[in-house]
MIDREN-776799 format. One record per residue (C-alpha): x, y, z. Coordinates in pm, whole numbers, padded with zeros to 5 digits, always signed. Each point is the difference from the previous one (the first is absolute). Layout:
! residues N
REC      px      py      pz
REC       X       Y       Z
...
***
This chain:
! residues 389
REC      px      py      pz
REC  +00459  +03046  -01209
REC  -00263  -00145  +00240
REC  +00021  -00216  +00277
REC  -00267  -00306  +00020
REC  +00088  -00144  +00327
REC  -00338  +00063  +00140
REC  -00215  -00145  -00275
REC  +00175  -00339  +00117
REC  +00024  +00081  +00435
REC  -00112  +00234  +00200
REC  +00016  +00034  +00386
REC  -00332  +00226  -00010
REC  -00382  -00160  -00020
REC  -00051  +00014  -00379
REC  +00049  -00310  -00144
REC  +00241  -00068  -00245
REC  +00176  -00290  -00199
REC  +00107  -00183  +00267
REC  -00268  +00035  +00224
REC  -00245  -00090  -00294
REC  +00191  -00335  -00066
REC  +00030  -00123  +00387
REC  -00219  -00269  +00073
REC  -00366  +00117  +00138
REC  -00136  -00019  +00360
REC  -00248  -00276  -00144
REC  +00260  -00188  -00199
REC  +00228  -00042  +00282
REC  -00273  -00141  +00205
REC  -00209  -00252  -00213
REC  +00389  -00132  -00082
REC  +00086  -00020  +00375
REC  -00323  -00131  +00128
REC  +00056  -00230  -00301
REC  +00362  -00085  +00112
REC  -00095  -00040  +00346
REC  -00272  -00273  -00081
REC  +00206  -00224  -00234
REC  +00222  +00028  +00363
REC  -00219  -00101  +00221
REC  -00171  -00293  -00209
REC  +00324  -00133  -00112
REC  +00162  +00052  +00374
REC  -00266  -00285  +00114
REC  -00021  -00158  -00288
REC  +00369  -00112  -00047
REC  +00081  -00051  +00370
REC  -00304  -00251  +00000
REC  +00160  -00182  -00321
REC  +00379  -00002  +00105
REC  -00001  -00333  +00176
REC  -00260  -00155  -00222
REC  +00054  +00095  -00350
REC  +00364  +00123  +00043
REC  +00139  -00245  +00169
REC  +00172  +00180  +00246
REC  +00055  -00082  +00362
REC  -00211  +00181  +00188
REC  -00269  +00366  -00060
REC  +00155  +00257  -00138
REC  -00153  +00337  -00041
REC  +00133  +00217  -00383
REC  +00115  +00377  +00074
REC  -00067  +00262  -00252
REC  +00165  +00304  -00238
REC  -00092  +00292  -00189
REC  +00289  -00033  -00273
REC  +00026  +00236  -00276
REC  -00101  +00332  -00112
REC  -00219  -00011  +00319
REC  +00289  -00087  +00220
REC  +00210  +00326  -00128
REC  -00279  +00264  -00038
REC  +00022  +00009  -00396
REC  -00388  -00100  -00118
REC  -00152  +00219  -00227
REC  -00323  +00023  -00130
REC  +00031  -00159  -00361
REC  -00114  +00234  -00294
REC  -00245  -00253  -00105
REC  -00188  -00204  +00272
REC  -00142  -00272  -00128
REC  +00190  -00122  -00229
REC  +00280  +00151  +00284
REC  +00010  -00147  +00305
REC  +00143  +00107  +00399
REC  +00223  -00324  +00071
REC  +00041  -00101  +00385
REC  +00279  -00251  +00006
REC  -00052  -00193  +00317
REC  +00200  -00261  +00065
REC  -00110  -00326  +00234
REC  +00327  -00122  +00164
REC  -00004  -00379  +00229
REC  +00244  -00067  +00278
REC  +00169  -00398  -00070
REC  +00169  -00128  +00179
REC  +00119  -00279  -00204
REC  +00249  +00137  -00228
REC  +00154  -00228  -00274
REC  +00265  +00120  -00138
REC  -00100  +00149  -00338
REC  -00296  +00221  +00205
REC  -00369  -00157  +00176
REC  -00097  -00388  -00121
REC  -00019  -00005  -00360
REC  -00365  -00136  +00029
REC  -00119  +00268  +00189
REC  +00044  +00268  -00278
REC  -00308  -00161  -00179
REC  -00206  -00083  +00290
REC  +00055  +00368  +00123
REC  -00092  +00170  -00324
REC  -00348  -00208  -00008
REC  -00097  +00017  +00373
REC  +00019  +00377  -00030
REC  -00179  +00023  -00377
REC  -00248  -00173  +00171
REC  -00062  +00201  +00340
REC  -00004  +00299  -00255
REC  -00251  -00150  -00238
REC  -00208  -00064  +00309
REC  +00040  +00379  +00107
REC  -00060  +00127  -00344
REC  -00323  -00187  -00024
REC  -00109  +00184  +00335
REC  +00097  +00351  -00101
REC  -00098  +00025  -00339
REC  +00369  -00008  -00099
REC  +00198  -00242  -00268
REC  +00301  -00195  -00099
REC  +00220  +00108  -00283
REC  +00164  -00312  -00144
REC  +00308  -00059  -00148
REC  +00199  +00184  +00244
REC  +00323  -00258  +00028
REC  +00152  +00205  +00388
REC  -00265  +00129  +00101
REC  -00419  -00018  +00078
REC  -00162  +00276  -00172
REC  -00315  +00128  +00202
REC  -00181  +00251  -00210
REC  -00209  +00206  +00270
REC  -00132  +00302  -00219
REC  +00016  +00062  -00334
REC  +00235  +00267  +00051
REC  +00258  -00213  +00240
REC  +00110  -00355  +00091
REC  +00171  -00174  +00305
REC  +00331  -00232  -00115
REC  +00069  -00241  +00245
REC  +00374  -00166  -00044
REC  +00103  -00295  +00234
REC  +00271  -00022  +00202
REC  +00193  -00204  +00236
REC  +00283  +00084  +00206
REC  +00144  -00194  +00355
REC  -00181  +00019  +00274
REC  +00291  +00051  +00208
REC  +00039  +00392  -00196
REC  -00381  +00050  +00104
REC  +00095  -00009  +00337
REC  +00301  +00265  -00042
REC  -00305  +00197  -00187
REC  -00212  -00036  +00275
REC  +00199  +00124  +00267
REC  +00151  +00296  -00223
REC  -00380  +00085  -00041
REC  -00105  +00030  +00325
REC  +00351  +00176  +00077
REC  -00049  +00418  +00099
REC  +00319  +00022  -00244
REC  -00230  -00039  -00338
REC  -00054  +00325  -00115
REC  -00195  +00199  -00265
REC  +00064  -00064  -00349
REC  -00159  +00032  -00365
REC  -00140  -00280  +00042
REC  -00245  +00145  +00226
REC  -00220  -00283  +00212
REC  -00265  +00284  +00086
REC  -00002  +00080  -00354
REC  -00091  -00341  -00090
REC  -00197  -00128  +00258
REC  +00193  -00255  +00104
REC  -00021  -00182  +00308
REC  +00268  -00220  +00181
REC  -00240  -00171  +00164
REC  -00139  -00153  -00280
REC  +00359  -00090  -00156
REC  +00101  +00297  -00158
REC  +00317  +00142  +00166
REC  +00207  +00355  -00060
REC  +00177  +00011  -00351
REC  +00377  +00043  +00257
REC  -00105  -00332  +00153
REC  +00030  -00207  -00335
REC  +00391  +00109  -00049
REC  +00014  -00345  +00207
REC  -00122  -00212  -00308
REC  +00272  -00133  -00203
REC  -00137  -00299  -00130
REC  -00308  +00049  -00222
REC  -00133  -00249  -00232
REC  -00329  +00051  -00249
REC  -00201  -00291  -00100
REC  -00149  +00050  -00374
REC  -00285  -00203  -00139
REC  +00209  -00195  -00180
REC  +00102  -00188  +00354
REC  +00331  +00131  +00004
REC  +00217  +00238  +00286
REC  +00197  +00251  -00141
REC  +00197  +00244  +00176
REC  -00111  +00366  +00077
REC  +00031  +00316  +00162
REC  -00331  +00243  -00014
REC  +00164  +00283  +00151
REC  +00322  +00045  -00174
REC  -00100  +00228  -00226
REC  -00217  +00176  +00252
REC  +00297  +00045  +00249
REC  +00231  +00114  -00278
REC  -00259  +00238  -00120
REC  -00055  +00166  +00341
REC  +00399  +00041  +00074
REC  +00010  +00172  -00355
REC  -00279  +00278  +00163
REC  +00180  +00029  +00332
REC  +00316  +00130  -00258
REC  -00226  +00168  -00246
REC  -00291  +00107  +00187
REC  -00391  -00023  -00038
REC  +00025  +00184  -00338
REC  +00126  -00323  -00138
REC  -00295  -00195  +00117
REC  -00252  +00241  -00165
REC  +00185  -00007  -00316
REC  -00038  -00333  -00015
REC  -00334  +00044  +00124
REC  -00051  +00237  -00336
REC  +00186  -00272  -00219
REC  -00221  -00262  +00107
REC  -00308  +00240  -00100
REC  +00193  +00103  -00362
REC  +00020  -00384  -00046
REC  -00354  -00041  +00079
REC  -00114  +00257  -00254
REC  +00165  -00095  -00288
REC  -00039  -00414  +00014
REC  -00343  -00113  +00139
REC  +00159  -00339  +00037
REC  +00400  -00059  +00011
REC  +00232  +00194  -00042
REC  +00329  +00062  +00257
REC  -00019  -00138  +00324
REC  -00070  +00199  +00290
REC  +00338  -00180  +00122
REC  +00203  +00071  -00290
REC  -00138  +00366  +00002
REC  +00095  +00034  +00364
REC  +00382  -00168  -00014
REC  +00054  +00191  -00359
REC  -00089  +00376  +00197
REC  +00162  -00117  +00309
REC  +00319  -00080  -00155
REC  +00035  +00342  -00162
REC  -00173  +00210  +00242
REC  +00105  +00373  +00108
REC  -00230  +00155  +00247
REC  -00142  +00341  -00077
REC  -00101  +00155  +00291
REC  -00328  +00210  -00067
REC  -00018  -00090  -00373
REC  -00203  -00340  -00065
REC  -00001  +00107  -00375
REC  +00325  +00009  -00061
REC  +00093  -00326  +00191
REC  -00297  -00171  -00205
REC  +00102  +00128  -00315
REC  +00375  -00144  +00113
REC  -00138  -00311  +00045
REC  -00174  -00040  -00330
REC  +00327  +00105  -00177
REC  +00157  -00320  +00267
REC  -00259  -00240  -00150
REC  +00055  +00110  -00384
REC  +00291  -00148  +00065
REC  -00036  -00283  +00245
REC  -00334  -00164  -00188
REC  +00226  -00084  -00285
REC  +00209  -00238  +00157
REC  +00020  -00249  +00313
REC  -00094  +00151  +00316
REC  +00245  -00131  +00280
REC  +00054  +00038  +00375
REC  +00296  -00070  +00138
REC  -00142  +00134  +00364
REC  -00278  -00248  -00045
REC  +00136  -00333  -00101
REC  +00320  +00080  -00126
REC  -00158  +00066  -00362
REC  -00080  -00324  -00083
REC  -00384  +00037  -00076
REC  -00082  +00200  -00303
REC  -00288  +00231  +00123
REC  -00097  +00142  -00321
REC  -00272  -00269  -00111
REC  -00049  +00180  -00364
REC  +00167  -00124  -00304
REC  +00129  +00083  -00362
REC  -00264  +00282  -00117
REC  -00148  +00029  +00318
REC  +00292  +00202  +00172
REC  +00069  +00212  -00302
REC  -00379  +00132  +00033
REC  +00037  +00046  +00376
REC  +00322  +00216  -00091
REC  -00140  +00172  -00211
REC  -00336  +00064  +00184
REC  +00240  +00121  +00281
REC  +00248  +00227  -00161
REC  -00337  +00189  -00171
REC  -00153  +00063  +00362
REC  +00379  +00128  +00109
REC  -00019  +00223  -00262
REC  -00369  +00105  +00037
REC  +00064  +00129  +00366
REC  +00324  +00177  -00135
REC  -00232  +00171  -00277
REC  -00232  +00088  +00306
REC  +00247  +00111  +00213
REC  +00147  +00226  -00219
REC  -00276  +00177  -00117
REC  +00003  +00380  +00120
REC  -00292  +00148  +00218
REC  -00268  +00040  -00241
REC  -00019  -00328  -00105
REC  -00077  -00178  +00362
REC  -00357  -00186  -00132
REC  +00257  -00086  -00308
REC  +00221  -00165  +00242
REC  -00285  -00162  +00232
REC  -00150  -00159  -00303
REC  +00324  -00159  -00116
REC  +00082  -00154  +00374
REC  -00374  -00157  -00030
REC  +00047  -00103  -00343
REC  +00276  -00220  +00153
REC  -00159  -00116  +00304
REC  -00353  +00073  -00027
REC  -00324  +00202  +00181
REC  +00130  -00072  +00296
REC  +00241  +00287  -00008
REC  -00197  +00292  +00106
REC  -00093  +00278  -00242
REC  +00082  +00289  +00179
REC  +00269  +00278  -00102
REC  +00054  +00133  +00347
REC  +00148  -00331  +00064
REC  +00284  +00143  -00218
REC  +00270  +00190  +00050
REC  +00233  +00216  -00141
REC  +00378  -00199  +00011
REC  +00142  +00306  +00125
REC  +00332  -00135  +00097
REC  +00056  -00121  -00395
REC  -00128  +00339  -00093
REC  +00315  +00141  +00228
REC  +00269  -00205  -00146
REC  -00087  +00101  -00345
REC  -00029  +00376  +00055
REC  +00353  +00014  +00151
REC  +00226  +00082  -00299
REC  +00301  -00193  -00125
REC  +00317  +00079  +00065
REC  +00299  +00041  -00192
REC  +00280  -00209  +00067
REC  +00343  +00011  -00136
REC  +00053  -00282  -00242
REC  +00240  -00262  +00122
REC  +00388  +00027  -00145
REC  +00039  -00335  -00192
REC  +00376  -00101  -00029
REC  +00122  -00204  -00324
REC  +00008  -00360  -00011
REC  +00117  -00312  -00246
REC  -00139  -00304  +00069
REC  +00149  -00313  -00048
***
């Protein structure tokens, strides 16, 4: 039996699996430099448009979020880029003040969604970047063609940007995932620490279509990260190495990274030193889960059905995932002399990008202990008569 845990991590230089499918030092900052300008054009931008094309009473200035796999550290490289692509979700949020009962004016929702299409056509046209059209809750800047910008709209009362402001400036905001170094953001220019925004309550998205509906970005975020503060990192790289298995095996569709995440999450055992045999857990977890509805009770008391793939769809996604469960099995338990056997099935289900190397692999020598120790007799059990009825 072999043990496989360090073609997926490893604590020492060589690169393996999960350092292959992290996010490059480039990547990370033509996307930031890329967030950070749609921030500062739109931060001007809007506030000069509030009282004029808003309507509302008097400048306002937006503040700003990285939302999403971003926001939680779980961006991976895609297997294919293009047609993959790195999503930042970053989210444009405006302080009203008047607050109607159902959410913001119901005019504004319309006037907001064009006033910022605009400012980003205008922005696009001086980087060399584009619009993506028919995106119905969000703007859809494509900045490479490896990676893209998506820009949802939100309003919440200004009175809870206050609250946010002084909980962002307070000393007693501390470290988090969602690391602000990390993802160079910067107060000053709107963006405050992920603990600040527990003070938002109301959120409202405006969609193309002119309409507010109702919306939380971060509830699945903040559910996800309590699951890893009871599970521990392991469970983010798994899903880190789900997202990747995904990738490979539908170059468009396929499971959500959010239903992949909940699905794992929901099942999860940690393993402590053995990221092959959690991973190969979790694609047993999924054989099971893709079939059906994916639910959340933690997230919105399991009303939302997370898994987006229908009919056929989920059986192949079973399927796909009860074969790689069993390929890593098949690895795992091949003996000593087969460890290039057992590599080349682990990259057959998750590509190159598991490294080739047999002194990655080890021998699973505390397997190889339970099964030499011989079984014991015991006395069979005295079974008195019965009579049913």
């Amino acid at each position: 039996m072999l043990k496989l845990n360090k073609l997926l991590y490893y604590t020492a230089d060589q690169r393996v699996f999960s350092d292959e499918i992290e996010p490059t030092d480039e990547q990370r900052k033509v996307l930031t430099q890329a967030k950070n300008d749609i921030r500062n054009h739109l931060r001007v931008g809007i506030a000069e448009a509030t009282v004029s094309v808003l309507k509302m009473p008097h400048r306002v200035e937006p503040r700003f979020r990285t939302q999403g796999s971003w926001s939680y550290n779980a961006c991976i490289q895609p297997f294919a880029m293009p047609p993959q692509e790195m999503d930042w979700d970053f989210g444009v949020y405006l302080p009203v003040e008047v607050w109607e009962e159902n959410g913001p004016p119901h005019a504004m929702a319309k006037a907001y969604f064009v006033l910022v299409e605009g400012l980003l056509a205008s922005l696009c046209k001086d980087k060399g970047w584009h619009l993506v059209p028919g995106k119905d809750t969000c703007i859809r800047v494509q900045v490479t063609p490896w990676g893209h910008v998506d820009v949802p709209l939100y309003a919440a009362p200004a009175a809870q940007f206050v609250r946010i402001q002084e909980r962002a400036l307070a000393k007693s905001v501390t470290a988090s995932v969602h690391d602000s170094v990390r993802l160079a953001e910067s107060a000053e220019f709107g963006e405050f620490p992920e603990q600040a925004w527990e003070e938002l309550d109301d959120i409202m998205m405006a969609c193309r279509s002119g309409e507010w509906i109702k919306s939380d970005p971060e509830t699945v975020s903040r559910w996800f990260n309590d699951q890893v503060l009871v599970h521990t990192e392991q469970l983010r790289r798994v899903c880190r190495y789900a997202k990747a298995w995904r990738d490979k095996w539908w170059e468009t569709g396929g499971p959500s990274s959010v239903s992949l995440m909940i699905a794992i999450a929901q099942e999860f055992k940690a393993q402590p030193g053995r990221d092959d045999r959690a991973f190969e857990a979790a694609m047993r977890t999924l054989a099971k889960a893709l079939k059906a509805d994916i639910r959340a009770p933690g997230i919105d008391g399991g009303k939302e059905d997370f898994n987006r793939l229908k009919g056929i769809e989920r059986e192949f996604a079973a399927t796909k995932a009860d074969d790689t469960a069993a390929a890593i099995q098949r690895a795992r338990l091949r003996d000593g002399d087969s460890k290039a056997r057992a590599i080349a099935e682990v990259r057959g289900e998750l590509g190159a990008r598991v490294p080739n190397d047999t002194e990655l692999v080890d021998a699973d020598t505390a397997a190889q202990e339970v099964l030499s120790v011989a079984p014991k007799k015991v006395t069979a059990p005295v079974v008195l008569a019965t009579s049913a009825g």
